[in-house]
Structures are given as structure tokens and as C-alpha cells.
C-alpha positions in Angstrom: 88.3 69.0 94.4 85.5 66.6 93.7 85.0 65.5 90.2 81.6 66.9 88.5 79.5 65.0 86.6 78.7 66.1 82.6 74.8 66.4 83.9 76.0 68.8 86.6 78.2 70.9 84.5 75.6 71.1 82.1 73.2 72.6 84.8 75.8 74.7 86.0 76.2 76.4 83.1 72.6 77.1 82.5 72.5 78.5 85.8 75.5 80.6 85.2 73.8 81.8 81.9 70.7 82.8 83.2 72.0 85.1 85.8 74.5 86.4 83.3 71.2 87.0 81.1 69.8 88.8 84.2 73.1 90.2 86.2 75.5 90.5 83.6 78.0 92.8 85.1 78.1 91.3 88.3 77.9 87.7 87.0 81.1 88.9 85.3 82.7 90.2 88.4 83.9 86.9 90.1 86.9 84.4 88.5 84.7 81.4 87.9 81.2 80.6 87.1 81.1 78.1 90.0 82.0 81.1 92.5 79.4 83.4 91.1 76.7 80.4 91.7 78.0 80.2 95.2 77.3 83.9 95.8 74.4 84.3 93.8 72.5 81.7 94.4 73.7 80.9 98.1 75.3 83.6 99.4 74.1 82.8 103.2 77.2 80.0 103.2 78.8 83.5 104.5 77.7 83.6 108.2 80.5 85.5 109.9 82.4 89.4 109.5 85.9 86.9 109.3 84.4 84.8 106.5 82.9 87.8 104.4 86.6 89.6 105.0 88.4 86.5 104.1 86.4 86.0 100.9 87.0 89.5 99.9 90.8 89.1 100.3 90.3 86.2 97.8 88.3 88.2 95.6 90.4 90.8 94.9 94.4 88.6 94.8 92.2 87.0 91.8 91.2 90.4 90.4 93.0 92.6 91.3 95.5 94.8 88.5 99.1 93.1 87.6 102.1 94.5 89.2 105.4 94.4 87.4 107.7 92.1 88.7 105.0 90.1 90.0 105.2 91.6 93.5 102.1 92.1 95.8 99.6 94.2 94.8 100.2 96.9 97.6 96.1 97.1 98.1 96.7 94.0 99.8 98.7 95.1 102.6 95.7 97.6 103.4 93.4 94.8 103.1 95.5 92.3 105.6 95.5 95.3 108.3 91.3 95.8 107.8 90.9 92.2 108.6 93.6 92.3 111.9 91.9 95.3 113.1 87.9 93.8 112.7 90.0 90.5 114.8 87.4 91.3 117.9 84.3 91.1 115.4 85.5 88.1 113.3 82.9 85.5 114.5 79.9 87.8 114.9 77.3 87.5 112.3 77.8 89.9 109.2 75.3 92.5 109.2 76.7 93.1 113.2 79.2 95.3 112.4 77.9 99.0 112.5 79.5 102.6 113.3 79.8 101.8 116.8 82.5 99.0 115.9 84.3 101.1 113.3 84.1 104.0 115.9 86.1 101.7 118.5 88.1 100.7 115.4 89.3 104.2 114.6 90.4 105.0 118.5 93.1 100.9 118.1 94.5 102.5 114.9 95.1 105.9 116.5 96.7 104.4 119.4 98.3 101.0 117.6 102.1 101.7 117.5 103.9 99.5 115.3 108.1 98.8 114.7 110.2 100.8 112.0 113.9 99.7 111.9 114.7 100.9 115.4 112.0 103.4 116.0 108.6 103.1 117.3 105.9 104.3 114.8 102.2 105.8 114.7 99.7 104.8 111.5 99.3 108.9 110.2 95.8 110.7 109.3 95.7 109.0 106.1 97.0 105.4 106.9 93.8 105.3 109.4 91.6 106.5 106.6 92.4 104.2 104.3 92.2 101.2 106.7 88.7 102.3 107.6 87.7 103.1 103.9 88.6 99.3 103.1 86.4 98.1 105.8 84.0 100.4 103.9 84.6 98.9 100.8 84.5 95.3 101.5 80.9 95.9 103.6 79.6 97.7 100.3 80.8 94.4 98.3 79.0 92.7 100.4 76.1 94.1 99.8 76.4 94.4 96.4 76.8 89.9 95.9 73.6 89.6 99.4 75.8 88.9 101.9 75.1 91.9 104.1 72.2 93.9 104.3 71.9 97.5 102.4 70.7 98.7 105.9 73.7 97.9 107.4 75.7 99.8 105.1 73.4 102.7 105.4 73.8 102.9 108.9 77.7 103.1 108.6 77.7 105.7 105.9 75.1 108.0 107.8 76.8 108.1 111.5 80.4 107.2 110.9 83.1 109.2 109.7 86.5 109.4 108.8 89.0 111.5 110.8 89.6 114.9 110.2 93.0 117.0 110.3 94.1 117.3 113.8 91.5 115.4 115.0 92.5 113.4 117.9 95.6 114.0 117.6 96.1 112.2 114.5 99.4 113.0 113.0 99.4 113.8 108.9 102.4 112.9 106.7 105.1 116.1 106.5 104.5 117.6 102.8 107.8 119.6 101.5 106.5 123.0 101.5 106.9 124.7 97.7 109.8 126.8 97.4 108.8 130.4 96.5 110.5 132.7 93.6 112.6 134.6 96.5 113.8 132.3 98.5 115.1 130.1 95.1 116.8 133.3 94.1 118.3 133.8 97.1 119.5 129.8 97.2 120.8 130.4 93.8 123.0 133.2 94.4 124.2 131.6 97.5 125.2 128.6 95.7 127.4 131.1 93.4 129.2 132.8 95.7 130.0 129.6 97.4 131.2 128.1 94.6 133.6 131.2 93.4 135.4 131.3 97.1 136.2 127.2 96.2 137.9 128.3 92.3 
């Protein structure tokens, strides 16, 4: 990285000070001063939906919450598959992508099959969800450092929605069903008798 100069360190930080002063959680929110001046101050260096994506990956490896081992945070992998899936959108400018895109977005995931071991897999009810609900996320961070419009946001959050159970077919993951007083009786004494014919 290029060296700076004492005078422009100094200005930096009196920049960085003054929209602390002003913006102090938000000021706060990014890992250095210099990339809070370069969102703050000129956050129109982000053009495109890839670069505004790409910048929130980077965002949030630098913030987000320590996992043991030092493994991945698991976030991330729901990040990576938001930016695959906005691949067709990635050089249109930022404010384009609206509920029509996440709409067309929704109906890939549902029919995106993917490799498990030997068997050929669907992304369930909630996998899809949560994909879309990043894209959310990262349009409403957007919005929160300038980089995309609050009408853009608006626009998703009014028309587009999420999918429903059964909805298009979407499958849901299989919850054990609870286990009621009779049948755990009837289990127990089975187990009993099964276990005397074996003494």
C-alpha cells in the first residue's frame, strides 16, 4: 500500500473525528478509519451489485463473531451462495436490483440441485429463505453506509416476499415429531418384556 504522508494522516484523522462527532455508531461500524472515509465520504467508488456484494463479504470476515477453532464463520457460506446467485446482476449498477430480480432469484434456488456424497440434493424452505434474507441484508447495509438508495430497499420490502410452507413446492427440513405420554409408555414396556425373554 502506498506510504502516507504525516500531513495526510493528520487530515485523515480529523476527518475521521468529525464524522465520529456526527455518526458515531456508524463511524464505529467499519475496521479502519481509512475504510469508513472511503464509504462516508465517497461511497460512489461502489458502482456495481458485484462490488457492493463483494465489499459486504469483506465487511463482515472483519467483523463478524469468533468461532472456536478458528473455523469459518458459518454466515459466510450463506453469504458466498447470495453473491453466486445475484452472478447474472453483478455488473448492473446498484440501486438495479429490485423484487423482480429477487423474484427470478427465488424460482434458480428452488430449482438449483446441488451434490451430497452420492445423492442429488434440493436447497429446503428455509435454506432459500435465508439466501434471500442475506441479499436483504446486505442491500439494507447498503443503504445504511449511501451506497444504494432507501427507495430501492423500499421497493423490495413492499412487493417481494419470502416463500411460504408448501409454496412451490418447496420442501421443509423433516422435524422428529414429539413423542406423546402413550406411545413412551407403550415403548417402555416393550423394551421390558424384550429384555426379560433375553435373561
Amino acid at each position: 500500500p502506498e506510504a502516507r504522508s504525516e500531513k495526510d494522516i493528520k487530515i485523515a484523522f480529523e476527518t475521521w473525528l468529525e464524522l465520529y462527532e456526527k455518526h458515531p455508531r456508524k463511524t464505529l461500524s467499519f475496521s479502519s478509519p481509512y475504510e469508513a472515509l472511503s464509504y462516508m465520504i465517497t461511497p460512489t467508488t461502489i458502482t456495481t451489485i458485484a462490488q457492493l456484494f463483494e465489499k459486504y463479504e469483506t465487511y463482515y470476515r472483519n467483523n463478524a463473531p469468533e468461532v472456536r477453532n478458528g473455523l469459518e464463520h458459518p454466515d459466510l457460506r450463506l453469504i458466498r451462495r447470495a453473491r453466486n446467485f445475484i452472478q447474472p446482476y453483478a455488473e448492473w449498477p446498484v440501486n438495479s436490483l429490485g423484487p423482480d430480480e429477487l423474484n427470478d432469484i427465488k424460482k434458480k434456488l428452488l430449482k438449483h440441485k446441488y451434490k451430497k456424497g452420492k445423492q442429488e440434493q434440493s436447497y429446503t424452505r428455509r435454506g432459500i429463505n435465508d439466501t434471500l434474507k442475506w441479499i436483504k441484508k446486505i442491500i439494507k447495509w447498503g443503504v445504511g453506509r449511501n451506497i444504494v438508495k432507501n427507495e430501492t430497499l423500499i421497493g423490495i420490502e413492499n412487493e417481494f416476499k419470502l416463500l411460504r410452507i408448501g409454496e412451490r413446492g418447496a420442501k421443509d427440513n423433516i422435524k422428529r415429531q414429539r413423542v406423546t405420554p402413550e406411545e413412551f409408555e407403550k415403548d417402555r414396556k416393550s423394551t421390558r418384556l424384550n429384555s426379560s425373554h433375553t435373561d
